[in-house]
N, C-alpha and C positions, 0 to 999 in steps of 0.2 A: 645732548639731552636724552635722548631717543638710548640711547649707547647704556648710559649711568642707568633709565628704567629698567631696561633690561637685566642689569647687572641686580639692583639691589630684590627685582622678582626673583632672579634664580638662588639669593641668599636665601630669601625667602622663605625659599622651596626646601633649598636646603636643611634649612632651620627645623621647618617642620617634619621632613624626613626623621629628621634626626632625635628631637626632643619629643619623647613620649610620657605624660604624665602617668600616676601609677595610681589611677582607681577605678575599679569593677564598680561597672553601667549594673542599674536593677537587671536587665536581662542576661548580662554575666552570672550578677549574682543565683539568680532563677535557673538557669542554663547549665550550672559548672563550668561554662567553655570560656576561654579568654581569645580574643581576637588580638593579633599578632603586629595590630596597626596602637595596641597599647603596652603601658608596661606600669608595674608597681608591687611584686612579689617577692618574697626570701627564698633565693637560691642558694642551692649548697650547706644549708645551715642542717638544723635537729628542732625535734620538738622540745618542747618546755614548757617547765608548770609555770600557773601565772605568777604562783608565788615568788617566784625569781624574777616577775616584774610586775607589781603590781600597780607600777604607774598606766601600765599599757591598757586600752579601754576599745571598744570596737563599737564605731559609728553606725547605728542599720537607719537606712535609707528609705524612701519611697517616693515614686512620682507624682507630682501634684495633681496630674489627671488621671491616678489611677488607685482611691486613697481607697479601694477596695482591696489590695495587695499588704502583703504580710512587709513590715522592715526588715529589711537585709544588708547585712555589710558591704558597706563600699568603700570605707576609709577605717585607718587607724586615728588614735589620739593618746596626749599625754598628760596623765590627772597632773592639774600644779594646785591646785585647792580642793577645797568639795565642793567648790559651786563654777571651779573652773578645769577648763581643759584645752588643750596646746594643740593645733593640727594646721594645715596646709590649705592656704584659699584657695587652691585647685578645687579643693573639696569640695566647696561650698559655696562658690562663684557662682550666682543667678537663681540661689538657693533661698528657701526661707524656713525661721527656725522648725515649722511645725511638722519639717519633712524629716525631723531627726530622731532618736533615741540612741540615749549612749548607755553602752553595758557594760560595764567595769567588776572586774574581778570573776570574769567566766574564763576560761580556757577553750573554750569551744567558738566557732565563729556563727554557727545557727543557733547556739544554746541561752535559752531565760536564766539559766542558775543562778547566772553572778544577777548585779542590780542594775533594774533599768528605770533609767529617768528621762523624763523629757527634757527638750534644750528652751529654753529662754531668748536668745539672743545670740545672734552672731555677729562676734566682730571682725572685720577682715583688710589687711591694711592696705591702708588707700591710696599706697602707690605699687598695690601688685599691676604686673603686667603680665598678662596671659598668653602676649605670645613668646614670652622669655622666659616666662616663671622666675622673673625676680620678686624678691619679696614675698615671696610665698609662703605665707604664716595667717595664721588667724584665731580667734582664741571665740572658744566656746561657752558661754553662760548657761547655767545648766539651772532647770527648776525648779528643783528641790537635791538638794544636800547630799552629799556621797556620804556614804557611811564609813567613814576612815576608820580600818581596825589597823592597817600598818601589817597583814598578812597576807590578803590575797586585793584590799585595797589601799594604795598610798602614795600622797603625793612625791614627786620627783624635784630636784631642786632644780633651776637652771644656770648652763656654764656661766662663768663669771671670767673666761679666760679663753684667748684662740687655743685652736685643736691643733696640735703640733704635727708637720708631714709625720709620717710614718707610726703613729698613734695609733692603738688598737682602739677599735670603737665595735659597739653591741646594734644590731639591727633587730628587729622582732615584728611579727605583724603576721595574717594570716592570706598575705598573697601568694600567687601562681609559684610553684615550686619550679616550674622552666620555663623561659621564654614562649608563649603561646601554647604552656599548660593551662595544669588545674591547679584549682587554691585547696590547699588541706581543713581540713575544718577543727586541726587542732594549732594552737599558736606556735611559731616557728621562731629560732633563733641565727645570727651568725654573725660570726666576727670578720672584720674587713679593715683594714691599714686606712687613715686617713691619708689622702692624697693631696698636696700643695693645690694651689689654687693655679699658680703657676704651669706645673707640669698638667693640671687637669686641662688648661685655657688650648695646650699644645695635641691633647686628646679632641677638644671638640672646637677644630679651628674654626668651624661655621657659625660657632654658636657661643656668646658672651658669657663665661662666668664671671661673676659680679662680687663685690665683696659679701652680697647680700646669700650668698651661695658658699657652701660647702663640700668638697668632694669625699669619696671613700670609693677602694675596689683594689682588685689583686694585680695591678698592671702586669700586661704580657703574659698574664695568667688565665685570669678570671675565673668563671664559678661560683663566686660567691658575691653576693647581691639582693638588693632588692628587687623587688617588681609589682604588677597588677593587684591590690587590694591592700597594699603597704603604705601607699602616699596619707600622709599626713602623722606615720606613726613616730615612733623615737628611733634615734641614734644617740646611743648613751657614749662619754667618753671621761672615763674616771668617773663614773656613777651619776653623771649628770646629764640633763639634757643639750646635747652640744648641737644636734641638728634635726631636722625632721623633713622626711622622704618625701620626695618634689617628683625628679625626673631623670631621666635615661633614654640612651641611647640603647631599646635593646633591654635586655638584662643579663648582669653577669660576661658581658664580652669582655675581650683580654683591652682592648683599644679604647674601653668605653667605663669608665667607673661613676657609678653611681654619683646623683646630684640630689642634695639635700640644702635647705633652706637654713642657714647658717645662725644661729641660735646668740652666738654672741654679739654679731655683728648689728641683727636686731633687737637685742637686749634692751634697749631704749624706747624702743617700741610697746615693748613687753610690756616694762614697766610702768609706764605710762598706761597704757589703756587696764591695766592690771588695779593699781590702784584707783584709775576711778572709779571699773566696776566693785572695788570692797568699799569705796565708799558710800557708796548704798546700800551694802548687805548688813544685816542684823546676825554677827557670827553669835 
């Protein structure tokens, strides 16, 4: 018995060695500096206007004991209506709505330009687990109406179909540009191969991919990736939302491809808490 505790502690350890979620703490976001014990940024990619994504939205944050501090970004999101938006319970795990503003249709990650609205309601599903990040989805109620023009804002539709290995898929988000860099303050892009679920499980022997998980990354390569202040944003594949940025090992390593919270697998989910919040909205 003594033997087995031992054993399932050092998984444990292991686990958490290993799996770093991907969002900039307020003093990141205040600081510019990323600490190396987290992960959630676009490595390798280029800048991009928002107009090439206007589903893409930037959550800013603040602490509830510190409501004399300006919001600042610490996650991504992905408009699916104007009164909803698609992100990562990492996010917003032990959070409440009134610590939020989402900004949609800015390019810049400190900037008012685009529209900022306050959140409503957080819903987050109720079998995440935080020490696995499965399940790692949650959908945001926003409280008052996004102004859909379908140019710099619009909603995104969701896959309706698994992401096939070797699948180009789209990252975007205004994290760390290197492993225990700095975050750009303009919005980033990159493309990354979807990786099996299978060959991902063989990358992170320690640590359970789920069906509720999705991978991407350049095996044996790397460089290209998410990281720190990307979690909860989109992975587009064929123009849909196929996943949304959970966790990593790292950022960008050849051994370690990126883990994202699998879009179709929770599709049911989606839908369900989806429709009930429209059925209280007055469109």
């Amino acid at each position: 018995m003594k033997a087995c505790i031992i054993i399932v502690s050092l998984l444990a350890l292991a686990f958490t060695n290993a799996a770093w979620a991907r969002t900039l703490t307020e003093a990141d976001s205040a600081e510019e500096g990323i600490s190396a014990a987290l992960d959630g940024r676009i490595v390798g990619g280029y800048t991009v206007d928002i107009t090439a994504h206007p589903h893409q939205v930037s959550m800013r944050y603040k602490g509830i004991l510190t409501p004399q501090n300006s919001y600042t970004h610490n996650c991504g999101g992905s408009i699916y209506s104007k009164y909803l938006v698609v992100t990562a319970a990492h996010c917003v795990i032990g959070k409440v709505a009134s610590q939020y503003q989402i900004v949609a249709g800015a390019n810049e990650k400190r900037s008012v330009n685009g529209v900022v609205v306050p959140v409503k309601e957080i819903i987050m599903h109720e079998q995440y687990t935080p020490s696995t990040y499965n399940n790692d989805i949650a959908l945001i109620v926003l409280g008052a109406p996004l102004p859909i023009n379908n140019v710099t804002i619009k909603a995104i539709p969701l896959a309706d179909k698994p992401s096939a290995n070797g699948a180009i898929s789209v990252v975007t988000g205004w994290g760390t540009l290197t492993e225990g860099g700095v975050s750009p303050d303009l919005l980033q892009e990159v493309k990354v191969p979807i990786v099996s679920n299978e060959i991902c499980q063989q990358d992170y022997r320690n640590s359970l991919i789920s069906d509720a998980m999705l991978c991407a990354g350049v095996r044996g390569v790397g460089g290209k990736d998410a990281c720190q202040g990307d979690s909860g944003g989109p992975l587009l594949v064929d123009g849909k939302l196929a996943g949304v940025v959970s966790w990593g090992s790292g950022c960008a390593r050849a051994n370690a491809p990126g883990v994202y919270a699998n879009v179709t697998h929770l599709r049911s989910w989606l839908d369900e808490k989806i429709a009930a919040v429209e059925s209280t909205l007055l469109y």
